[in-house]
One Martini backbone bead per residue (centre of mass of N, CA, C, O) as a GRO file, in nm:
protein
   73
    1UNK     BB    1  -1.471   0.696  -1.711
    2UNK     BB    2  -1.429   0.747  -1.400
    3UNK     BB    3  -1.185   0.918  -1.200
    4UNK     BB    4  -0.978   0.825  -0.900
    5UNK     BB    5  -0.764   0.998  -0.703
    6UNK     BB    6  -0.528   0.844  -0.510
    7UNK     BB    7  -0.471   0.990  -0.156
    8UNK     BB    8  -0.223   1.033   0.112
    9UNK     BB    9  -0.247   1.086   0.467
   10UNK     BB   10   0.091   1.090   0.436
   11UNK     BB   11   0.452   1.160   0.484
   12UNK     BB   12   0.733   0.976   0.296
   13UNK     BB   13   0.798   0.664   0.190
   14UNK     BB   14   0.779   0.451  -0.073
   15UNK     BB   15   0.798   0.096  -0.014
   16UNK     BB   16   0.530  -0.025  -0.148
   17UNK     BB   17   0.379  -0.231  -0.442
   18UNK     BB   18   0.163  -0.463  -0.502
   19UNK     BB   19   0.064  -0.322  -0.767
   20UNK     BB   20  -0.055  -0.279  -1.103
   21UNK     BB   21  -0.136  -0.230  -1.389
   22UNK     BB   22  -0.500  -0.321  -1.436
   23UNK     BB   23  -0.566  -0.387  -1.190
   24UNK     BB   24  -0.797  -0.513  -0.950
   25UNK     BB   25  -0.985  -0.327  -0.695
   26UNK     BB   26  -1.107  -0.263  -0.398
   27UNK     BB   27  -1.281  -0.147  -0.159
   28UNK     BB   28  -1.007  -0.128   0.079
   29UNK     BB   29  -0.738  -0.172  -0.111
   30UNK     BB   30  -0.390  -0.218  -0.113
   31UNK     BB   31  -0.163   0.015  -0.302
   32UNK     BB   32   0.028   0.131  -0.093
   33UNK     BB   33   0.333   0.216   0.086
   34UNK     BB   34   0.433   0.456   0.383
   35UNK     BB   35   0.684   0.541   0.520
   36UNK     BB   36   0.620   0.701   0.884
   37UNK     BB   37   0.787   0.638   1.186
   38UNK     BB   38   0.835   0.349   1.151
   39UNK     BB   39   0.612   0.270   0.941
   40UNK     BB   40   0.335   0.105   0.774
   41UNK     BB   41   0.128   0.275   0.548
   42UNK     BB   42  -0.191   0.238   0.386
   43UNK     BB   43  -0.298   0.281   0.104
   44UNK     BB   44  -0.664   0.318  -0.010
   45UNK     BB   45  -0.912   0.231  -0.168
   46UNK     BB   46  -1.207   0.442  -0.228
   47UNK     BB   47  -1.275   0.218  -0.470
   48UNK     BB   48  -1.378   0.032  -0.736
   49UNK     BB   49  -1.187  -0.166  -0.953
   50UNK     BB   50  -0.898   0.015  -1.163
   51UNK     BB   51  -0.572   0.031  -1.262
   52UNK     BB   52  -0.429   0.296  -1.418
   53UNK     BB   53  -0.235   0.415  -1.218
   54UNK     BB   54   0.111   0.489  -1.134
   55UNK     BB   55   0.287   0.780  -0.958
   56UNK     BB   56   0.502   0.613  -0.841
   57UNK     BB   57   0.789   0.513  -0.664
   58UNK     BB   58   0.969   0.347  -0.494
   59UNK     BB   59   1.156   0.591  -0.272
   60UNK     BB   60   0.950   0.802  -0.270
   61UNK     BB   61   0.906   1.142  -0.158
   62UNK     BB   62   0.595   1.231  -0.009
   63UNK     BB   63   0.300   1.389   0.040
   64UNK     BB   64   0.029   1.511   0.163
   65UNK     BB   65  -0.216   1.446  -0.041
   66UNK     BB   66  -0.108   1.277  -0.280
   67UNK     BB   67  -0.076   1.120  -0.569
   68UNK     BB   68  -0.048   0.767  -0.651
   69UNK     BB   69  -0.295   0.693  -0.796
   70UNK     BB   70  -0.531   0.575  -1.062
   71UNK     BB   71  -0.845   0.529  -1.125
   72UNK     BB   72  -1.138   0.314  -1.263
   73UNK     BB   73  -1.498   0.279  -1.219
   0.00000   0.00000   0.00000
């Protein structure tokens, strides 16, 4: 199955993670938060699936571009 790296178009520190390794998930659903500005910004699944694996934890300073989580479709 092909595999699509999930990556943040902010930098910041990930604040939630809603979801587990192997939920499904659709195309636009919230796969974690990055706080940013004193914001909470959703990072979105690029397309529908299964939630292959989850590459970050709470609390993780991640950087603009990073992947935060693998999809397969």
């Amino acid at each position: 199955m092909p595999e699509i790296k999930v990556v943040t178009e902010v930098a910041g520190r990930v604040c939630a993670l809603p979801l587990e390794t192997g939920a499904s998930v659709g195309n636009g659903d919230d796969i974690a938060f990055v706080e940013a500005m004193k914001m909470e910004i959703p990072v979105a699944s690029p397309a529908a699936g299964k939630l292959k694996s989850i590459l970050v934890k709470v609390d993780d300073v991640i950087a603009e571009g990073q992947a935060v989580a693998v999809l397969e479709t």
